[in-house]
C-alpha positions as CSV (number, residue, x, y, z in Angstrom):
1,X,13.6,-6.5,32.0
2,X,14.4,-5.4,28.0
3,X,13.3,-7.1,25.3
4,X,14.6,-6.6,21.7
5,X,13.2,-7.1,18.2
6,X,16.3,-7.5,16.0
7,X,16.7,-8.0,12.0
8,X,19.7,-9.4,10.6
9,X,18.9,-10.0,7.5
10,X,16.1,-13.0,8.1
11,X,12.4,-12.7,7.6
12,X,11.3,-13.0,11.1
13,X,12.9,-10.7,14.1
14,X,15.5,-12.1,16.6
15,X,13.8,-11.9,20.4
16,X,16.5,-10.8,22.9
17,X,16.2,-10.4,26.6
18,X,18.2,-8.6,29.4
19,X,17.3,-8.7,33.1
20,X,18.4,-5.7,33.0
21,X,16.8,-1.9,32.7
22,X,19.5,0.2,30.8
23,X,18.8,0.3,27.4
24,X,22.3,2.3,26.5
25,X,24.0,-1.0,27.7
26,X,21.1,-3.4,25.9
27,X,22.4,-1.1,22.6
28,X,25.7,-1.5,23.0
29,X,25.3,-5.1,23.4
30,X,23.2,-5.4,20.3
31,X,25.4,-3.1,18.6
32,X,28.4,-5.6,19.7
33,X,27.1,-8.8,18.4
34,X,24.9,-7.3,15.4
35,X,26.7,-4.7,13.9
36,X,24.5,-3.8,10.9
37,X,21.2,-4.8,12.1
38,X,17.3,-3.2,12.7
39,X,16.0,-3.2,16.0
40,X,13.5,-2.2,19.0
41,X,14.0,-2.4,22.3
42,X,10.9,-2.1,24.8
43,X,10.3,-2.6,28.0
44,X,7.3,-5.1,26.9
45,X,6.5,-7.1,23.9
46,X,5.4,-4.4,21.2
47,X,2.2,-3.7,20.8
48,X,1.0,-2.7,16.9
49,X,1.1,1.6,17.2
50,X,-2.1,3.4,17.6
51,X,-0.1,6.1,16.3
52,X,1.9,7.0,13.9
53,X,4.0,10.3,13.3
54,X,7.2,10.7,11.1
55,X,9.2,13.1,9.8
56,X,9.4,13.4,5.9
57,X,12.5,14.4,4.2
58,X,15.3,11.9,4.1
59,X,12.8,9.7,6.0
60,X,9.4,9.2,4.1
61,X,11.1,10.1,1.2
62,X,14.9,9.8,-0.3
63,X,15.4,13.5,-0.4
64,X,15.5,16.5,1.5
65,X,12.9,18.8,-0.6
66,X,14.6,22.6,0.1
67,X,18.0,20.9,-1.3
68,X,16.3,19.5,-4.5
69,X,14.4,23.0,-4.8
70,X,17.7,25.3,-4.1
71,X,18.8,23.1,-7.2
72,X,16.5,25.2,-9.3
73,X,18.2,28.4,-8.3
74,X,21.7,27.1,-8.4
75,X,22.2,27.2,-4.7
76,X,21.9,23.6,-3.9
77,X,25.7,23.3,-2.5
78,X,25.7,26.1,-0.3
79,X,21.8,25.0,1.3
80,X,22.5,21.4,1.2
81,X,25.7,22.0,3.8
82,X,23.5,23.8,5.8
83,X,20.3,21.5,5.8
84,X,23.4,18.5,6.7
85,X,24.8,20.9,9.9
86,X,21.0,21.2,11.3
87,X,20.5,17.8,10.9
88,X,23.8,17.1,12.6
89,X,22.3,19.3,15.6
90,X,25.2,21.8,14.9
91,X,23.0,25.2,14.0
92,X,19.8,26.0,15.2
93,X,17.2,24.4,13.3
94,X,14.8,27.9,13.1
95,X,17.9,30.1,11.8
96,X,19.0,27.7,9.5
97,X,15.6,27.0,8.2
98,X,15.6,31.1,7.7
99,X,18.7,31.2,6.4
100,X,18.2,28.9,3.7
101,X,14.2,30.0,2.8
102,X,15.7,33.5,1.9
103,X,18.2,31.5,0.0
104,X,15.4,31.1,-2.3
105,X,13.7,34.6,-2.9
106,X,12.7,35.2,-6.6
107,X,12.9,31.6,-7.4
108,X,9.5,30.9,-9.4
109,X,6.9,28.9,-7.9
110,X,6.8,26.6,-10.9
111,X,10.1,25.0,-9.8
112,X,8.2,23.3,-6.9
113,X,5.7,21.6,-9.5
114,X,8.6,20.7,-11.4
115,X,10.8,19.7,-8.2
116,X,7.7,17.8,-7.0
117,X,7.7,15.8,-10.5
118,X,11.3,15.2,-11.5
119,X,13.3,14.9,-8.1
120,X,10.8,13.7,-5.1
121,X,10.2,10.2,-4.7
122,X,9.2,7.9,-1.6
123,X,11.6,5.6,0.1
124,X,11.1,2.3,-0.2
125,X,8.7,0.4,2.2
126,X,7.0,3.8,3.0
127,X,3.7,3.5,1.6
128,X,3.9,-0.2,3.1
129,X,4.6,1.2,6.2
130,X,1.6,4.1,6.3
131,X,-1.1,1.5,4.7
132,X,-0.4,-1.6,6.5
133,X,-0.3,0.3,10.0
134,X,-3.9,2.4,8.8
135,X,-5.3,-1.2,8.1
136,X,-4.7,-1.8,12.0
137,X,-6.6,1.3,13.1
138,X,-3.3,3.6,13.2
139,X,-3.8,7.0,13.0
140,X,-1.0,8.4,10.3
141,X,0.5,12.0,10.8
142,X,3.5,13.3,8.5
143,X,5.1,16.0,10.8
144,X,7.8,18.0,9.2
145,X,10.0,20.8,8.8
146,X,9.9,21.0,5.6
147,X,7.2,22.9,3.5
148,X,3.1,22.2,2.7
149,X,3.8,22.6,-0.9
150,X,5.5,19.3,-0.4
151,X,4.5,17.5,2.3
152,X,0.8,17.5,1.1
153,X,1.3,15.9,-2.3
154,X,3.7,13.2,-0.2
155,X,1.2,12.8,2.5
156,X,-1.5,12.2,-0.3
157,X,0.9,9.7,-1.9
158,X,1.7,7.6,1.0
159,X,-1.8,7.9,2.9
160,X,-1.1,9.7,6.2
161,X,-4.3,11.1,7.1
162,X,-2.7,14.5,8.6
163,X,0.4,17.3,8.2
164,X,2.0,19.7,9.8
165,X,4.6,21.8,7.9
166,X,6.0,24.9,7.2
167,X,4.8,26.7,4.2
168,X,7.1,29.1,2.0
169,X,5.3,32.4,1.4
170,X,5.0,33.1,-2.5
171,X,3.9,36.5,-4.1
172,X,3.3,37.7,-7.6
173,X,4.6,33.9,-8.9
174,X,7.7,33.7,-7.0
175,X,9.0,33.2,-3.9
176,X,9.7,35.6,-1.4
177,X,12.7,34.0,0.4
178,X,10.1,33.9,3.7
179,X,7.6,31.9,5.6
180,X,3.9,32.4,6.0
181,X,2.0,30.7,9.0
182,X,3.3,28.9,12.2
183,X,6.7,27.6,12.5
184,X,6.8,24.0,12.7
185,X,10.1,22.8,14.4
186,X,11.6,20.3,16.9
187,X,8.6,21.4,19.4
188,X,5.9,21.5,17.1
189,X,6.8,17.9,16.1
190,X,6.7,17.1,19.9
191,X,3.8,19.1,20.4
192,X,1.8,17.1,17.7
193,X,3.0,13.6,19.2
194,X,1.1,14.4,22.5
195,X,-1.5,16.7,21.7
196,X,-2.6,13.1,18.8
197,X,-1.7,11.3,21.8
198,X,-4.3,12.8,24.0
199,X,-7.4,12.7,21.9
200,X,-6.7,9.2,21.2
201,X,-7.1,8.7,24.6
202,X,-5.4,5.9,27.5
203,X,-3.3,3.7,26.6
204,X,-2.3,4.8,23.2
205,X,0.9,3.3,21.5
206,X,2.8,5.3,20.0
207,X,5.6,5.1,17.3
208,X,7.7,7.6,16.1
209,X,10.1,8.0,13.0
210,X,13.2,10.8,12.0
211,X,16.6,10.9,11.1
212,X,17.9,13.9,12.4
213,X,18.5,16.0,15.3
214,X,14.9,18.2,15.3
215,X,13.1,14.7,15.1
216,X,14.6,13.8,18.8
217,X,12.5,15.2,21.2
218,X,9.3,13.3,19.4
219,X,11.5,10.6,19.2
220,X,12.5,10.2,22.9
221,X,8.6,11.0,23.7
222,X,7.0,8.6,21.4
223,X,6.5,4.9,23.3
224,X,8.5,3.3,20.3
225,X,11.5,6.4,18.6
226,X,13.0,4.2,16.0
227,X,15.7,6.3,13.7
228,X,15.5,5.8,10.2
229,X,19.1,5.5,8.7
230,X,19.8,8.6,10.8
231,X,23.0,11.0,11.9
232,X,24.4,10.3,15.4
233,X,22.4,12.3,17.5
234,X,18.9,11.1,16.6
235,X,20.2,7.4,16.4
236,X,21.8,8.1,20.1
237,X,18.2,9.0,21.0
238,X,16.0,6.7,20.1
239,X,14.4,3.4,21.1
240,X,14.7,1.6,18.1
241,X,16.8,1.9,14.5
242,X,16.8,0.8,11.2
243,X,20.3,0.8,9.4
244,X,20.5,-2.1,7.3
245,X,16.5,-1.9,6.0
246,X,13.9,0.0,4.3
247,X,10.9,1.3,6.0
248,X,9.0,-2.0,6.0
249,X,11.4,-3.5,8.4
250,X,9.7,-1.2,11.0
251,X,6.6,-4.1,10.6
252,X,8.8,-6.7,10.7
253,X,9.7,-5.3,14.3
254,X,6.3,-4.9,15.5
255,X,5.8,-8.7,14.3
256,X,3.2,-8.0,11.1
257,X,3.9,-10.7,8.6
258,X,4.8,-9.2,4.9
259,X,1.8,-11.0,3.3
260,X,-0.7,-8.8,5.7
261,X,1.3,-5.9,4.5
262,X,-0.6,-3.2,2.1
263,X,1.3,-1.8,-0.4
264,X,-1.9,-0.3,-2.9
């Protein structure tokens, strides 16, 4: 048996049921009779995460951050069409992240302060989201592909409690057009899921959130993979979507009432 959490528009979730075990089917049907709707299928009732890991840009917040920046050096066109193909899952994540990152050599560091300030901003329901699930005991990781020099004042913003990013490499002031440090791509995020999984310990719930094509393999992993307003691909792959909604509709699914929500 499936069950389904669905959001049409009302406060509370529709419960749906199949006897069934194919959740492609149990999607289509939902998709059939709720064309613009937010919902969770699971093979149980869903439990409240014990942890949490999203992605960041176009996700936790409304932008994707090497787009705004490449604005700064004139370039935002030409990186932007590439940052949309990867997303897609139409060029390989690592060359495209390259090719853009050396985009943006000689580009002064200040623009990132200044990028930060002027063009960055949450979306909605995503501190409601990261607060109101710590206040249950969720552990809050912000997983991206993206860089530190972003992700950090986000994560600070919203509350998640840990990040994993990239970080562009900057000398003498500017940018060198390269990356210092690890690589953090579609297996790092999956890599993070279980290895937060695992010192939790048994029995851990876990959720899940992206919107493109490096997000899926967390996405599939993750107990709950909901796809936040996503491209094909990463909708295709996941458990559970939100189309119509803002973050905050990911409590409604899990059944937490907006008056126990925390928004400070």
């Amino acid at each position: 048996m499936l069950i389904a959490k669905v959001l049409t528009g009302a406060a509370a979730p529709l419960s749906l049921r199949t006897a069934g075990r194919d959740v492609a089917a149990f999607r289509a049907e939902i998709n059939r009779d709720h064309p613009l709707c937010d919902a969770l299928i699971a093979a149980e009732e869903p439990g409240i995460p014990h942890l949490f890991v999203s992605d960041m840009d176009s996700t936790m917040i409304g932008q994707e951050c090497i787009d705004e920046l490449a604005d700064f050096a004139g370039l935002k066109p030409q990186i932007a069409a590439i940052t949309e193909a990867a997303m897609r899952g139409e060029l390989d994540f690592r060359e495209a992240l390259a090719e853009r990152v050396a985009l943006l050599a000689g580009l002064a560091e200040t623009a990132i302060a200044e990028c930060l300030a002027t063009r960055i901003h949450p979306m909605p329901g995503a501190r409601a989201l990261v607060q109101t699930l710590k206040a249950y005991g969720c552990r809050t990781v912000l997983v991206t592909g993206g860089f530190h020099q972003f992700a950090d004042p986000v994560a600070e913003m919203l509350g998640f409690e840990h990040v994993v990013a990239n970080r562009l490499e900057v000398k003498a002031g500017k940018l060198t057009g390269k990356l210092t440090g690890p690589i953090c791509d579609s297996n790092t995020k999956l890599e993070t899921l279980i290895a937060e999984t695992v010192a939790l310990g048994e029995g851990v719930i876990s959720l899940a959130t992206g919107d493109g094509a490096n997000d899926i393999p967390m996405i599939r992993a993750a107990t709950h993979g909901i796809a936040y307003h996503a491209k094909p691909k990463a909708r295709a792959a996941a458990s559970g979507w939100i189309d119509r909604g803002d973050l905050a509709s990911v409590l409604r699914l899990f059944g937490i009432a907006e008056e126990k929500w925390i928004e400070g």
